[in-house]
C-alpha positions in Angstrom: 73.4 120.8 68.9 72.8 123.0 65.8 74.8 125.5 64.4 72.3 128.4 65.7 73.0 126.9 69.2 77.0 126.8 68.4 77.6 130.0 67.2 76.3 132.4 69.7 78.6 130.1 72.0 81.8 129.7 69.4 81.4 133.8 69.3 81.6 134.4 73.3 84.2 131.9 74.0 86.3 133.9 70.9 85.2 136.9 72.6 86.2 135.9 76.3 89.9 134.2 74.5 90.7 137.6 72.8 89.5 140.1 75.1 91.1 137.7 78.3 94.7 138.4 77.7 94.5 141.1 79.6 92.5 139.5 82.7 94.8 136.8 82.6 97.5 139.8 82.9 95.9 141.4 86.3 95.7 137.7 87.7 98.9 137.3 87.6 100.3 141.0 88.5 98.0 140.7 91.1 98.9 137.5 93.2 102.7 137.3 92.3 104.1 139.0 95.8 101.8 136.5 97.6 103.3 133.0 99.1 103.5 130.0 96.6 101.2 128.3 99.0 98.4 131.6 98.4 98.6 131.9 94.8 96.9 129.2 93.8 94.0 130.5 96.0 93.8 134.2 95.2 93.4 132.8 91.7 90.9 130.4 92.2 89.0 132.6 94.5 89.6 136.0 92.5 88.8 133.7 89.5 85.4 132.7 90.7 84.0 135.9 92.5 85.2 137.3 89.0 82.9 135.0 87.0 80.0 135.1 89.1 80.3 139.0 88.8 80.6 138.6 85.3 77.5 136.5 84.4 75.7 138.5 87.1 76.7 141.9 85.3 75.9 140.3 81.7 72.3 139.0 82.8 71.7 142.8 83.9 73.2 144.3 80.7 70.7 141.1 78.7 67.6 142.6 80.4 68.8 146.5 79.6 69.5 145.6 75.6 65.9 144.8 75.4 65.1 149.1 76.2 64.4 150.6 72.5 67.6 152.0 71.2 69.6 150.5 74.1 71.1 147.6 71.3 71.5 150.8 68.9 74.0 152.4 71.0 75.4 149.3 72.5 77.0 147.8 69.3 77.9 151.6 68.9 80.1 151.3 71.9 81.2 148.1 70.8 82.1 149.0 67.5 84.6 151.8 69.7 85.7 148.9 72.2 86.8 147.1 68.6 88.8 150.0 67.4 90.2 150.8 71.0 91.4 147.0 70.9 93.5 147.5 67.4 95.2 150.7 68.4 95.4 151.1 72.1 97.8 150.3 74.9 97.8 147.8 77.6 96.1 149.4 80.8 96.8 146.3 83.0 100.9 148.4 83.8 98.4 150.2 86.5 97.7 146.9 88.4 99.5 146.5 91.6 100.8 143.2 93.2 99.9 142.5 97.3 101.1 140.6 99.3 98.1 140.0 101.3 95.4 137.2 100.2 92.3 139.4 100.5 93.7 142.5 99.0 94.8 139.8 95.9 91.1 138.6 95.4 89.8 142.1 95.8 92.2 143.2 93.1 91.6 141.0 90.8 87.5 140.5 91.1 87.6 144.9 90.8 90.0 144.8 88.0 88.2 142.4 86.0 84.9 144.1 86.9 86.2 147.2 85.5 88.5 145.8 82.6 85.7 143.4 81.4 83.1 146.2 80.8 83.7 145.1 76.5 83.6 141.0 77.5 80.1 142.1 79.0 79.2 144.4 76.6 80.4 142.0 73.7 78.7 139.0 75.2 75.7 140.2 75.8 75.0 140.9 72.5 76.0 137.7 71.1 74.1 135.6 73.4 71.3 137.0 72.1 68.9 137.2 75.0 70.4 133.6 76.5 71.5 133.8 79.9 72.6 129.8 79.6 74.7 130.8 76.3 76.8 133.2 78.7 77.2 130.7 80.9 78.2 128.0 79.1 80.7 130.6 77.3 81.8 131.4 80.2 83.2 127.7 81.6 84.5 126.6 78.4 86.4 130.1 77.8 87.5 130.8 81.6 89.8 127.9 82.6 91.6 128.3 78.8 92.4 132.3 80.0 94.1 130.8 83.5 95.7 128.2 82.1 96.7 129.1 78.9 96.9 132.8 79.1 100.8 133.4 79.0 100.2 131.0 75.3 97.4 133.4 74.1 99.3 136.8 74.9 102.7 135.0 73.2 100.3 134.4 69.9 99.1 137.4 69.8 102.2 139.5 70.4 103.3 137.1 67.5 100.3 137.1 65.5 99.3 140.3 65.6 96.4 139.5 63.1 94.6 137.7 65.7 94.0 140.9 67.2 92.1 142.0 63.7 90.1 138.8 64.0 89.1 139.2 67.4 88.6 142.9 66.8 86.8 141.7 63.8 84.4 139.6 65.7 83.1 142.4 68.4 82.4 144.2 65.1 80.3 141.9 63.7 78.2 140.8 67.2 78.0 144.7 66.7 76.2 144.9 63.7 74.2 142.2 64.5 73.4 144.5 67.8 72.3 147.4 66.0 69.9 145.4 64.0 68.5 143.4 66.5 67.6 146.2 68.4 63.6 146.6 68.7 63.2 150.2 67.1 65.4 149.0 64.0 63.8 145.7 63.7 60.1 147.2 62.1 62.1 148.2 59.4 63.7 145.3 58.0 62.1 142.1 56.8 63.7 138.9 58.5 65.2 137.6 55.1 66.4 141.1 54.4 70.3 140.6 52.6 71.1 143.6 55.2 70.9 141.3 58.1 74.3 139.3 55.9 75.5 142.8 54.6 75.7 145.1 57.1 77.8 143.2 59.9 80.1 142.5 57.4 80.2 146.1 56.6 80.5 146.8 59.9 83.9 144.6 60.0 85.7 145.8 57.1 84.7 149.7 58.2 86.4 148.8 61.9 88.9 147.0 61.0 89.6 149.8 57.9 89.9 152.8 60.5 92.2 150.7 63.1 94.9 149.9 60.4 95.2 153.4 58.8 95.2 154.8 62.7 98.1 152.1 63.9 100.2 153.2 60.7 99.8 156.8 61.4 101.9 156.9 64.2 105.0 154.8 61.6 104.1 157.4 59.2 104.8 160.4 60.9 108.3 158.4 62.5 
């Protein structure tokens, strides 16, 4: 494997990692009124269904990012999703438990459906065209988020700079977005410094406004 086959792959599974907490969050809330003997399968079922919604969704938004202006507006969005990570609240307090195994795997495969509208987003853009990329992401990211999701959202309530990173790296695959889309693309040449300079700009801009707005709220207290 070369490094232009492990990046695009290192970038989803960090994607899928930071963006998961939250996923990992509605699994739990989710299943925890069930019977010990249920859990285990609203998980693994809700889990699944979830995926293959997930890859399903992504392959549609792969096919969509190749419409002119489509990437343009995509990394746009992502470049909000980035900031709304940095300085926004958890929305998984709305999740309700059941105690009902069907309800549990309908919960969870809707919730993640609507809460991983940034994973797909973000992954689609940094598979860069490869359904097999977001696959692959996918199974090496996935069982990490069950298993080791209560580890990840300690670290991060810990290490709140891992949030920057990850918020970091949706900016980036954004800038890279934005100038890999098609109408963009006549203009550059492909050994252009921009293709290095801009997604770094891109970073340091995001992660810039998402600082100064998480210490307005200390400075008016």
């Amino acid at each position: 494997m070369n490094w232009d086959l492990l990046e695009p792959i290192f970038i989803i599974v960090s994607i899928d990692l930071i963006l998961g907490g939250d996923n990992a969050v509605v699994i739990a809330l989710a299943s925890r009124n069930l019977p010990k003997h249920q859990r285990n399968k609203a998980i693994f079922l809700g889990t699944g269904l979830a995926i293959a919604a997930r890859v399903l969704l992504t392959t549609v938004a792969l096919y969509l990012l190749h419409v002119p202006f489509l990437r343009l507006i995509g990394g746009i969005l992502l470049i909000y999703i980035a900031i709304k990570l940095l300085t926004d609240t958890d929305d998984s307090q709305n999740i309700k438990s059941s105690d009902n195994l069907f309800t549990a795997v309908k919960t969870i495969v809707f919730a993640d459906i609507v809460m991983g509208f940034d994973n797909v987003l973000a992954i689609a853009g940094a598979s860069h065209g490869e359904v097999f990329l977001v696959i692959i992401g996918l199974l090496i990211s996935v069982p990490i988020i069950i298993f080791g999701s209560r580890f990840i959202l300690l670290l991060m309530d810990k290490f709140p700079i891992l949030i920057y990173i990850g918020a970091g790296i949706l900016a980036f695959t954004a800038g890279e977005m934005i100038l890999e889309d098609r109408r963009i693309m006549i203009y550059l040449q492909s050994d252009s410094m921009i293709h290095y300079i801009f997604p770094a700009l891109i970073v340091l801009i995001t992660i810039a406004v998402g600082y100064f707005m998480n210490r307005k709220p200390h400075a008016a207290a």
